[in-house]
C-alpha positions in Angstrom: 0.0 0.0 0.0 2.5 2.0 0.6 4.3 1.9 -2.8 1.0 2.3 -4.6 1.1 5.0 -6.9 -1.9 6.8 -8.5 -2.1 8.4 -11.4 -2.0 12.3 -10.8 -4.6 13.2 -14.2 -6.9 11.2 -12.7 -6.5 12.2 -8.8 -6.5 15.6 -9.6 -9.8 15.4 -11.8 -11.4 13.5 -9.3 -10.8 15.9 -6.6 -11.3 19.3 -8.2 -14.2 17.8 -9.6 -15.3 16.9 -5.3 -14.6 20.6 -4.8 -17.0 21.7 -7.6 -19.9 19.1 -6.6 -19.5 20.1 -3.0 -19.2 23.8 -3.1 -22.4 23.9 -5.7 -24.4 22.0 -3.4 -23.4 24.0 -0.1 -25.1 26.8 -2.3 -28.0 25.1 -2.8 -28.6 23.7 -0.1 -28.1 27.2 1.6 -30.7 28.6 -0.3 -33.2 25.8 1.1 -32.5 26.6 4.3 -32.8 30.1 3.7 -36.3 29.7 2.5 -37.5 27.1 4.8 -36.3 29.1 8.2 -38.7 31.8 7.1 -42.4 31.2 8.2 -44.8 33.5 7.0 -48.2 34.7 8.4 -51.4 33.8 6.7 -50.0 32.2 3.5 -51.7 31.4 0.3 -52.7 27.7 0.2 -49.8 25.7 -2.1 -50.6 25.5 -5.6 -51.8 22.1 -7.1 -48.3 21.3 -8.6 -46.6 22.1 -5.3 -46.2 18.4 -4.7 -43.4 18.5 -7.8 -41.2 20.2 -5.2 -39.8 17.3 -4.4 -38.3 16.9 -7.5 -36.2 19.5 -7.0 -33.1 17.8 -5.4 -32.8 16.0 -9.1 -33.5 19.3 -10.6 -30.7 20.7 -9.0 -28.8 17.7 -9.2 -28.7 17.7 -13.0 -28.5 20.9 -14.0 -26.2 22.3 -11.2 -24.1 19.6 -9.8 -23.6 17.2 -12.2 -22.4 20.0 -14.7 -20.0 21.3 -11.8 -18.7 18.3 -11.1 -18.1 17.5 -15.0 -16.3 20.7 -15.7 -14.3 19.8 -12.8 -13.3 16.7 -14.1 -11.3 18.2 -17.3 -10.3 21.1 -15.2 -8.2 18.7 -13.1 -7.4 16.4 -15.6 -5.9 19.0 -18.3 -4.3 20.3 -15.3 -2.5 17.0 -14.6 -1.9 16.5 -18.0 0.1 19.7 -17.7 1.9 18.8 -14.8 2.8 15.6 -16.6 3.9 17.3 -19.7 5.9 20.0 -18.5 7.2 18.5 -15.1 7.3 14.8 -15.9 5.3 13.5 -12.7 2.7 11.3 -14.4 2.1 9.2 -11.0 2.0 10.3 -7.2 2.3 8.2 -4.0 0.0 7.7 -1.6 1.7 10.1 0.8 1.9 12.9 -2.1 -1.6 12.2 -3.3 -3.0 12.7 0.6 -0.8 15.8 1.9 -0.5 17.2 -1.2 -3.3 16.9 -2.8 -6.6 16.0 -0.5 -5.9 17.6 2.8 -5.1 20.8 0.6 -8.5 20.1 -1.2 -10.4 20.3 2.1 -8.7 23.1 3.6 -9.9 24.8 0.6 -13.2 23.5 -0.2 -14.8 23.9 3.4 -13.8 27.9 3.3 -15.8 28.1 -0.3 -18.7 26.0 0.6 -19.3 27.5 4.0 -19.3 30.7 2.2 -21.4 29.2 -0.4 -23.6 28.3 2.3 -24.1 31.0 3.7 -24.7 33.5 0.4 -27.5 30.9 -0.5 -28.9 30.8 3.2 -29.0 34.6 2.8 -30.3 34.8 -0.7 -33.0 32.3 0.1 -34.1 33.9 3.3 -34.3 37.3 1.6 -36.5 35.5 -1.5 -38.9 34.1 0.9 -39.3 37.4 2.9 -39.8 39.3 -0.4 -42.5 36.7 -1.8 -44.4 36.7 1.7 -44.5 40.4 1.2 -46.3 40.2 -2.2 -48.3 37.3 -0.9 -49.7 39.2 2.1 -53.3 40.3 1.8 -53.1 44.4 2.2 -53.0 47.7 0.3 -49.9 48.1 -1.5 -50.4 51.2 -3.0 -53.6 54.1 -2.1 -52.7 57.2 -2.8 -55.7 58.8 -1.1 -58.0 58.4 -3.9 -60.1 55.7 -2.7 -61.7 54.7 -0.2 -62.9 51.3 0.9 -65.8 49.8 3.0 -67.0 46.3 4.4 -70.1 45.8 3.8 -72.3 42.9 4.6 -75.2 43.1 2.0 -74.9 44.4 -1.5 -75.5 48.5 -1.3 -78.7 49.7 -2.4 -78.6 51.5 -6.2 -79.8 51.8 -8.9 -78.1 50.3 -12.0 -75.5 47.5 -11.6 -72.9 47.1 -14.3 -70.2 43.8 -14.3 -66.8 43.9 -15.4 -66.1 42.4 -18.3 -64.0 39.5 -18.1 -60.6 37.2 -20.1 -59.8 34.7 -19.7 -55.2 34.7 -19.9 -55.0 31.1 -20.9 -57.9 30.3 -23.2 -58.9 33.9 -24.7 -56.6 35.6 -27.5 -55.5 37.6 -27.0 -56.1 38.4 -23.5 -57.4 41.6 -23.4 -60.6 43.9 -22.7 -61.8 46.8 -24.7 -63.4 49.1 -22.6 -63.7 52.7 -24.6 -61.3 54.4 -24.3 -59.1 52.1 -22.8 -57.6 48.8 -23.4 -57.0 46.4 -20.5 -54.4 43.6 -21.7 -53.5 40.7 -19.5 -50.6 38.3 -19.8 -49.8 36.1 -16.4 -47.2 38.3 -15.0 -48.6 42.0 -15.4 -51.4 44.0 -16.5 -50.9 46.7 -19.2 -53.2 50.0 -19.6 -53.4 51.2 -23.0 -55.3 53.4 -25.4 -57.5 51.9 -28.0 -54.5 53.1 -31.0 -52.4 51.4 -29.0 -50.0 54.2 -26.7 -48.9 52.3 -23.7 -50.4 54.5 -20.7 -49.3 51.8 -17.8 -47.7 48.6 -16.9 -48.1 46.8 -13.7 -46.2 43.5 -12.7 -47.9 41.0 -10.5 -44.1 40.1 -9.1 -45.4 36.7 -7.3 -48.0 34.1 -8.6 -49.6 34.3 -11.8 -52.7 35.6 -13.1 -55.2 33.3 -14.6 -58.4 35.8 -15.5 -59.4 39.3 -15.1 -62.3 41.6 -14.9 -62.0 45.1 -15.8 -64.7 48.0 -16.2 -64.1 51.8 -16.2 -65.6 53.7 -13.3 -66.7 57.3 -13.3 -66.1 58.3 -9.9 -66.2 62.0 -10.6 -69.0 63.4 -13.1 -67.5 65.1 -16.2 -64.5 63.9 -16.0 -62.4 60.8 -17.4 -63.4 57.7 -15.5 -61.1 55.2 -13.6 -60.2 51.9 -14.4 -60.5 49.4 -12.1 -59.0 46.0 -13.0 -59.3 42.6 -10.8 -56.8 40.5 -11.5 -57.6 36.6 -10.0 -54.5 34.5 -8.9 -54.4 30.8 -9.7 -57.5 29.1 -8.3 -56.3 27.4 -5.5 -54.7 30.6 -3.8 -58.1 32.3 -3.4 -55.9 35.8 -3.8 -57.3 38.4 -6.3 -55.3 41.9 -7.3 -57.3 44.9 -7.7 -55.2 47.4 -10.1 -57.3 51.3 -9.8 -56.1 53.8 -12.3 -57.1 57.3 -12.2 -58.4 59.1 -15.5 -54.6 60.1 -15.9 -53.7 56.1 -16.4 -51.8 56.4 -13.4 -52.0 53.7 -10.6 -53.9 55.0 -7.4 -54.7 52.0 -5.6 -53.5 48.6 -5.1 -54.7 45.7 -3.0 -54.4 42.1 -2.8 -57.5 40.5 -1.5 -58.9 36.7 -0.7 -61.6 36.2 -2.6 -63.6 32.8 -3.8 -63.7 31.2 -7.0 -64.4 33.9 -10.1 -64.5 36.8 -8.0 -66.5 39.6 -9.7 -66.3 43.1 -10.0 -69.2 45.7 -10.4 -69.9 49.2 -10.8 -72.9 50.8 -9.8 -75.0 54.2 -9.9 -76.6 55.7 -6.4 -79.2 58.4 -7.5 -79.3 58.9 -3.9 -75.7 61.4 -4.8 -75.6 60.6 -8.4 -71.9 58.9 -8.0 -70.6 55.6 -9.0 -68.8 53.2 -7.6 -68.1 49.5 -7.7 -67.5 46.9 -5.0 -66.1 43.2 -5.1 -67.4 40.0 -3.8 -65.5 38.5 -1.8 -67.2 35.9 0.2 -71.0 34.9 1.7 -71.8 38.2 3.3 -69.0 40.3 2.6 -68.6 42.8 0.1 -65.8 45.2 -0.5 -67.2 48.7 -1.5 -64.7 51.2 -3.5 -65.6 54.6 -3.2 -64.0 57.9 -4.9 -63.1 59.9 -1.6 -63.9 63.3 -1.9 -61.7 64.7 0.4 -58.1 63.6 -1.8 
C-alpha cells in the first residue's frame, strides 16, 4: 500500500471535480435553508403542482451539480496532463496524493462552501421574505383616492354594471376593450393602454400568476375621465385576487391584494341617492368590498 502510486490526471480530476460538486451544493442547499427558516403569516394555500417540489433535489442535481462536477473533471485532468507534460510526474504516492493533494482540497473546499452556504442561506431567506411580502393580503399602494368599505349586503342603487371579463390562458389575445381604454393581461402583469395602441401603464404582478381578469371603467367624478379598475384573480387554488385602480390620468392609485372565492366579480354601480358611481367586489357569503371615490383627496 505503501508503494502504490496513482495516477495524478486522474487524482486531480477526481478531486477538483469533489470541490465543484461540493461547493455547488453547499449553495444550494443554503438557499433551502434560507427559504425554509422563514415562516410566514397567513399564506396562500400551495398550488396544485406544489407536490413537484420534491423533484427539486434531481433538478438541481442535474443541472447544477452534475455539470460542476463534470467541468471539474477536465479542469483537473488537463491540469495533470500539464503537470505531466511540463514536469514529468505522471504518478504520485500515496503520501503525495493525501498531503499534497486531499488535505489541501479540504482546507480549501470547506472555506468556499461555507461561504457558499451561507450567500445561499442569505439569498434564500431574503427570497422568501420578499414573496411573503407580495403574498400578504393588504394595500400596496392608495394614494388617497379611494376609499374602501365592508359591507355585509350588497348597497342599495340603482343600475348595476359587471366587469367584463378574459380569460389569460384560453382567450386571445387576452385583453378587454373598454372605450377608451384597453385592459391587456398576460400572467405576470397588467398593461393600460389606449385603444390606437399608446402604452399609458404597466403593472407586474411580481409573485403568482394571473389566470383571469375583470376590468370596467368607473366614473367616480362626473364630467371627467373615468377610472379603471382591474381585478386581476390568482391561480384558483390561492383564493388571492389583485385589484389594479387607475385614475383618468392612467396612473395607478390603488392597489390591493384580496382573498376572494372562486371567479371573483367586479361591479360598478350608480346611487341616484348622490348621483356617484362606484363598484364593490365580492369577496365571500356576506362580505362585500365597497370602493368609493373619496372626496376629500
Amino acid at each position: 500500500m505503501k508503494n502504490k502510486h496513482y495516477d495524478l490526471k486522474k487524482a486531480l480530476a477526481i478531486t477538483i471535480a469533489v470541490i465543484a460538486a461540493t461547493v455547488v451544493t453547499a449553495k444550494f442547499i443554503g438557499l433551502f435553508m434560507g427559504d425554509m427558516s422563514f415562516v410566514p403569516q397567513d399564506p396562500s394555500p400551495p398550488s396544485s403542482t406544489s407536490g413537484l417540489a420534491i423533484l427539486g433535489p434531481f433538478f438541481i442535481l442535474g443541472m447544477h451539480v452534475v455539470p460542476g462536477a463534470v467541468i471539474g473533471f477536465f479542469l483537473g485532468y488537463f491540469l495533470g496532463f500539464f503537470i505531466d507534460k511540463f514536469f514529468k510526474i505522471e504518478k504520485v504516492s500515496v503520501f503525495k496524493l493525501l498531503f499534497c493533494i486531499v488535505i489541501p482540497a479540504f482546507i480549501v473546499t470547506l472555506p468556499l462552501a461555507l461561504k457558499k452556504g451561507a450567500s445561499g442561506y442569505a439569498d434564500g431567506y431574503a427570497e422568501a421574505v420578499a414573496y411573503a411580502e407580495c403574498d400578504q393580503i393588504k394595500v400596496f399602494i392608495n394614494k388617497g383616492t379611494i376609499k374602501k368599505e365592508v359591507l355585509e349586503n350588497l348597497p342599495n342603487g340603482n343600475r348595476f354594471w359587471p366587469a367584463q371579463s378574459v380569460d389569460v390562458w384560453s382567450d386571445e389575445p387576452p385583453e378587454i376593450h373598454i372605450n377608451p381604454y384597453v385592459v391587456r393581461v398576460s400572467s405576470d402583469k397588467v398593461t393600460l393602454s389606449t385603444t390606437s395602441g399608446d402604452l399609458i401603464n404597466e403593472t407586474p404582478i411580481n409573485c403568482s400568476y394571473i389566470t383571469e381578469a375583470r376590468a370596467r371603467t368607473i366614473g367616480f367624478k362626473e364630467n371627467e375621465a373615468p377610472f379603471v379598475a382591474v381585478l386581476a384573480s390568482l391561480r384558483s387554488t390561492s383564493y388571492r385576487a389583485v385589484l389594479f385602480i387607475y385614475n383618468h390620468k392612467g396612473e395607478l392609485v390603488y392597489k390591493e391584494k384580496i382573498k376572494v372565492g372562486c371567479s371573483p366579480q367586479l361591479v360598478s354601480y350608480y346611487n341616484s341617492t348622490d348621483n356617484s358611481e362606484s363598484f364593490f367586489v365580492k369577496q365571500g357569503k356576506n362580505c362585500i368590498l365597497l370602493y368609493k371615490y373619496n372626496n376629500r383627496s
